[in-house]
TORKEDREN-200909 format. One record per residue: residue in one letter; x, y, z of N, C-alpha, C, O, CB in turn. Coordinates in pm, whole numbers, plus 50000, padded with zeros to 5 digits. Glycine has a CB too. Example, Ala and Ser with C-alpha at 12.3 -4.5 7.8 and 13.67 -1.06 7.14 Angstrom:
<sites>
A513194943150780512304955050780513204967050780514244966850846511314955350905
S512854977550708513674989450714512905000350787513415011450804514084994050572
</sites>
This chain:
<sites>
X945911866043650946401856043556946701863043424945751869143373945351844543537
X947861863243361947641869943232948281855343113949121846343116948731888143229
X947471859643042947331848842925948251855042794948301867142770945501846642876
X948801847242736948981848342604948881841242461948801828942460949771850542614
X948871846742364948541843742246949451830442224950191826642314948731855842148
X949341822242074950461814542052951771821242018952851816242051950151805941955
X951661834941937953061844341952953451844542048954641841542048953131857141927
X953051846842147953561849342312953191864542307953811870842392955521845942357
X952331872242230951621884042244950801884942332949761879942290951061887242151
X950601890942496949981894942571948471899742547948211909842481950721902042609
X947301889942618946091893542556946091900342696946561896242802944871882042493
X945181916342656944901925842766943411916342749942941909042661945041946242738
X942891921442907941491919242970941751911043112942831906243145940421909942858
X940871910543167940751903843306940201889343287939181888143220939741912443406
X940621881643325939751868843319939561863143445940231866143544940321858343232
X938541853843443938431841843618938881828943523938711824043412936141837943728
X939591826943648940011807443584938931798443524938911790043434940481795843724
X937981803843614936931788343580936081793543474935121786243449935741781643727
X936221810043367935821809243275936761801943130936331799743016935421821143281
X938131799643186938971797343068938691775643092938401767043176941131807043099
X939091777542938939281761342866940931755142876941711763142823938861762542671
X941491745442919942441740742882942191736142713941281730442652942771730642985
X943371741242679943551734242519944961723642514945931728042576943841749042384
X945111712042453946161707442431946231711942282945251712542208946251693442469
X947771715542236947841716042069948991706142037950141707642080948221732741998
X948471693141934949481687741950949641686241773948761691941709949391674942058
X950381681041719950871677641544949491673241451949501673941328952171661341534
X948351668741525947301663041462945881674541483944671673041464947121646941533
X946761686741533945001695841599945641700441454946761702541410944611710841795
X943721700741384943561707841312942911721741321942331724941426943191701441252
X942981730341213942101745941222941721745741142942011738741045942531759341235
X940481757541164939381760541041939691772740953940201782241012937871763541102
X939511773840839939941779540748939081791740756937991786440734939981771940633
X938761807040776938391813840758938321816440598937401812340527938841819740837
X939271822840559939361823640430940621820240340941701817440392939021834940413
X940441820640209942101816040134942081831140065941041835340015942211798539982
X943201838240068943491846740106944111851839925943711861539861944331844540248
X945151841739883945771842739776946221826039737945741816639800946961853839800
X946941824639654947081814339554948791817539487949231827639431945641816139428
X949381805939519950751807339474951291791439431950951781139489951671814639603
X952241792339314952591785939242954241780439308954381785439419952371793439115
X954771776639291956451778739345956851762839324956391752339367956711785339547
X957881766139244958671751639161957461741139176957661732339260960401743939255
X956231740939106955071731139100954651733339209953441732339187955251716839077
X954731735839317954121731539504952921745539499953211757339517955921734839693
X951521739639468950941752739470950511748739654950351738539721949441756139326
X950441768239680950391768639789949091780939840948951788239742951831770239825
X948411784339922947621790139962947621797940097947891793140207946891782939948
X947261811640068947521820740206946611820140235945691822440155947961834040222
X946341816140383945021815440451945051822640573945991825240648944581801740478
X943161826640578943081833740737942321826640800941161824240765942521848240759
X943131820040951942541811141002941421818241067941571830441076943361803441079
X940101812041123939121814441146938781819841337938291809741388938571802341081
X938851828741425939151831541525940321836041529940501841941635938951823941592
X941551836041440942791843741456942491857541393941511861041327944061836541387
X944071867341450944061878141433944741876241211945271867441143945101886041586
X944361887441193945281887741037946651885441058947411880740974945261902740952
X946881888041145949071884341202949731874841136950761874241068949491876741378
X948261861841199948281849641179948411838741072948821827241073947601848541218
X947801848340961947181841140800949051838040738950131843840720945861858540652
X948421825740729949831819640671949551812540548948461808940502950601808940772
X951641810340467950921797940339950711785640393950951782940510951941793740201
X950251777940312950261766740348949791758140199949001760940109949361765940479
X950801744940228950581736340087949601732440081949141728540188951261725540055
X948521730939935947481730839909947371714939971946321712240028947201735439765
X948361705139962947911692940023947331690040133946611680540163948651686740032
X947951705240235947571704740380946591712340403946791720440493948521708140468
X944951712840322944021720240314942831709940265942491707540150944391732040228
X942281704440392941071697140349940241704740349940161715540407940641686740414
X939081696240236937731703140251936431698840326935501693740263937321704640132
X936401700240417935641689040494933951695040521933141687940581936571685940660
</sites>
């Protein structure tokens, strides 16, 4: 079985089926914030680079401070 990332980057290793999880990802799955990374301003819209938490650094994206709860 070979698996891949959400890039479509090829994860090396061997796996058995019945150790893997189905995931659905749909418009409402949220993620956990590892860290905020940097802080940016742009025509008023402040925005924040984040590293999501279980992702690779590839991954760390901006994102508008609106779309950053603190839960």
């Amino acid at each position: 079985m070979n698996l891949e990332d959400l890039k479509g980057t090829l994860i090396v290793g061997q796996f058995k089926q019945v150790e893997l999880t189905p995931v659905r990802i749909t418009s409402r799955t949220t993620y956990k914030i590892d860290k905020i990374l940097d802080m940016s301003v742009t025509r008023g819209i402040r925005e924040y680079l984040v590293g999501w938490q279980g992702y690779r650094q590839d991954f760390d994206t901006w994102v508008p401070a609106a779309g950053v709860n603190n839960i």
